[in-house]
ROBA-486601 format. One line per 10 residues: for each residue x, y, z of N, C-alpha, C. Coordinates in steps of 0.05 Angstrom, whole numbers. Layout:
<zalos>
X Y Z X Y Z X Y Z  ...
</zalos>
This chain:
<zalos>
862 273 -143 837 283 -154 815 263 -148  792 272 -135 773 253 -135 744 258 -154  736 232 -171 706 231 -183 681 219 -175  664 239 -189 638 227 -169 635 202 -190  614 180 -182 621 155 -206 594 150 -188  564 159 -197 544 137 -198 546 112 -208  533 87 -193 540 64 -198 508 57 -199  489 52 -226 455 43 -223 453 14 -226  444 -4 -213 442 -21 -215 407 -35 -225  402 -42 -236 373 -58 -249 367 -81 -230
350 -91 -215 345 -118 -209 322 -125 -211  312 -146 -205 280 -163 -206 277 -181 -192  249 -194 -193 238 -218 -171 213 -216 -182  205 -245 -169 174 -243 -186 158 -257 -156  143 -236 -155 116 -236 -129 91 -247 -139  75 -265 -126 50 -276 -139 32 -255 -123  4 -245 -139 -10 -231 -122 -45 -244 -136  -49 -247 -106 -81 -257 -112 -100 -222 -116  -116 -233 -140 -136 -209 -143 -151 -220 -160  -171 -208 -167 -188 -213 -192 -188 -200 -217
-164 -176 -218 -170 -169 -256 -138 -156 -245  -126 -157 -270 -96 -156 -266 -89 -120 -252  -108 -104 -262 -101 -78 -267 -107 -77 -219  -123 -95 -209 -124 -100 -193 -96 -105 -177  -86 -122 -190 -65 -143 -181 -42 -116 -179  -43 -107 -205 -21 -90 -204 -16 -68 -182  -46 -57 -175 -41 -36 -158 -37 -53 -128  -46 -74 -124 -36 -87 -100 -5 -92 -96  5 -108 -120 32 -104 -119 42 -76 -114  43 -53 -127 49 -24 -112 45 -20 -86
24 -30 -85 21 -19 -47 38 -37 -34  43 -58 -40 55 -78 -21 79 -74 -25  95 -64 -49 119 -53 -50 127 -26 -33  107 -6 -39 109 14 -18 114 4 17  86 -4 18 87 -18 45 117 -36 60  133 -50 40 160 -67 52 142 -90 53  125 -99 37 113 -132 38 130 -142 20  136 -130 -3 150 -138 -27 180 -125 -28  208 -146 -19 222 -131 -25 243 -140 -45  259 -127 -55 269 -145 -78 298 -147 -62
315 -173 -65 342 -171 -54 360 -173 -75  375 -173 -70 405 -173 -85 407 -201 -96  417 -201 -123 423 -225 -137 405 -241 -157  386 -220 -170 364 -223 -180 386 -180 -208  408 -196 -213 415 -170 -222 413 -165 -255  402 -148 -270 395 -151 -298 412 -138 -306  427 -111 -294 437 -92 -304 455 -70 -292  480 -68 -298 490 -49 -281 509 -29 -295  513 2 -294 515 26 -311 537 39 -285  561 47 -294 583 65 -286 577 91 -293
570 113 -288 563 132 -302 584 157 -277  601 171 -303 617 192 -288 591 220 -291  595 236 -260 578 264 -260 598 282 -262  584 295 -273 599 321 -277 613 340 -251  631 352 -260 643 367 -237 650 390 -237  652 407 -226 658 441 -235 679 450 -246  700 423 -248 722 432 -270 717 428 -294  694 411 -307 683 398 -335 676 428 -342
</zalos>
């Protein structure tokens, strides 16, 4: 019998961003995350969740 088993993992990193008012800063960090300027790697881990999905025999 096989289960589906999401596995979520949480991580972080801390990016410096030059701007002049934070609400600034913040939307730069977004773009630069979108963009692939900012990427976060592995080993920066806060958190990690086993979670079984449901299956059509449940």
């Amino acid at each position: 019998m096989k289960f589906e088993i999401l596995i979520e993992e949480t991580i972080s990193d801390t990016f410096y961003v030059d701007a002049e008012t934070r609400e600034k800063a913040l939307s730069l960090a977004r773009e630069k995350y979108r963009q692939g300027a900012f990427i976060l790697e592995p080993g920066h881990l806060l958190d990690v969740k086993f979670i079984p999905l449901a299956t059509d025999e449940e």
